[in-house]
C-alpha positions in Angstrom: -7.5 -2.7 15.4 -4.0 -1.9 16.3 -3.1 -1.4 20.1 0.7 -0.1 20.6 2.5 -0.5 23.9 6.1 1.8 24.6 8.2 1.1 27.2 11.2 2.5 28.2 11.2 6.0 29.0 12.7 7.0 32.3 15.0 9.8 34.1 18.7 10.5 32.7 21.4 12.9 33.0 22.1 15.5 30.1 24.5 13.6 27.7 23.0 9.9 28.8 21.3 7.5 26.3 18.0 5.7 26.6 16.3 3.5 24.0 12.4 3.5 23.5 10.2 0.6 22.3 7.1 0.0 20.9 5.2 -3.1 20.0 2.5 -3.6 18.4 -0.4 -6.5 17.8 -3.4 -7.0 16.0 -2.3 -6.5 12.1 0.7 -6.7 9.8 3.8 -4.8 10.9 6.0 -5.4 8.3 3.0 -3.3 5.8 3.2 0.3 7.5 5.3 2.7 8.3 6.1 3.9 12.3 6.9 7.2 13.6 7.8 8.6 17.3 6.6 11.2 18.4 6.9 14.0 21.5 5.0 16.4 23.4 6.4 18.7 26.2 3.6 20.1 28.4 1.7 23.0 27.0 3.4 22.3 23.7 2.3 20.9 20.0 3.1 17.2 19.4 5.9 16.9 17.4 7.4 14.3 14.7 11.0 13.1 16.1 11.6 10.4 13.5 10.2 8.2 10.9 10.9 4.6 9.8 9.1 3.6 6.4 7.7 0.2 5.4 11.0 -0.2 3.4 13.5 0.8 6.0 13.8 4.7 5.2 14.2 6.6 7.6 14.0 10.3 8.1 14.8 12.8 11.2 13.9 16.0 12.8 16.5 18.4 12.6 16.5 18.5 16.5 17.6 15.2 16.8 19.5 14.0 13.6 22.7 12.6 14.6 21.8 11.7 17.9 18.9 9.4 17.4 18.4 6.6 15.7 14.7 5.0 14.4 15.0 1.0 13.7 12.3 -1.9 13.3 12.3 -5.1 14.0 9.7 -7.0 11.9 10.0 -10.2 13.2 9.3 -8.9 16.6 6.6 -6.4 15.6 8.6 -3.8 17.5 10.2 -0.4 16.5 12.9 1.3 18.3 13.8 4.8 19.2 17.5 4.7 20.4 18.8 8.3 21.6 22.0 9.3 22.6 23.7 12.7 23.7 20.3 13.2 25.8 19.7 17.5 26.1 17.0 18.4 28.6 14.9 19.8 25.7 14.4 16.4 24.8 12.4 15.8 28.2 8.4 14.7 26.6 6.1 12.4 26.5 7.2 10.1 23.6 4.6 8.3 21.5 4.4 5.7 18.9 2.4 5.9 15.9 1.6 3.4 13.4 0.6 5.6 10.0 -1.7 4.9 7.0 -2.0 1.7 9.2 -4.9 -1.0 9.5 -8.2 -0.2 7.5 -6.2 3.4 6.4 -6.4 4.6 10.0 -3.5 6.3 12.2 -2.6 4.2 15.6 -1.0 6.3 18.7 0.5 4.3 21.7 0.0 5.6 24.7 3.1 7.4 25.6 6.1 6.8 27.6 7.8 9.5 29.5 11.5 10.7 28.8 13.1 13.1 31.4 16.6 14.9 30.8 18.1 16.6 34.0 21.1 18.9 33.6 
């Protein structure tokens, strides 16, 4: 199996930055692709971005600009780096490792992200 480990989320100011991370063990990083993910009490869980086995990347609206999805292979780590922090950004983030070992999704288990005003 694949166990995934984020670390840090914390408590910023509207307009701050903070930058997520996720690791990963127990298959080939490199092979599949990563996604964050958020969820905001009573709310749906929500793709914020995606980083491909190749490097593509692609955003949600909501965030494009301001965030930035990177992996480091070598490390077996993916990053979340977000900038120009609103407080609608304030969730639960999660890492997911997709179409990942034996064809099976892999979710971390969250780290929290809180924007004050």
């Amino acid at each position: 199996q694949v166990q995934l480990v984020e670390s840090g989320g914390g408590l910023v100011q509207a307009g701050g930055s903070l930058r997520l991370s996720c690791t990963a063990s127990g298959s080939v990083f490199s092979l599949y692709r990563m996604g964050w993910y958020r969820q905001a009490p009573g709310k749906q869980r929500d793709l914020v971005a995606i980083i491909g086995s190749g490097g593509n990347t692609n955003y949600a609206d909501s965030v494009k600009g301001r965030f930035t999805i990177s992996r480091d292979n070598a490390q077996n780590t993916v990053y979340l780096q977000m900038t120009s922090l609103k407080p609608e950004d304030t969730a639960v983030y999660y890492c997911k490792c997709e179409a990942c070992y034996g064809g099976y999704d892999y979710w971390g288990q969250g780290t929290q992200v809180t924007v004050s005003s």
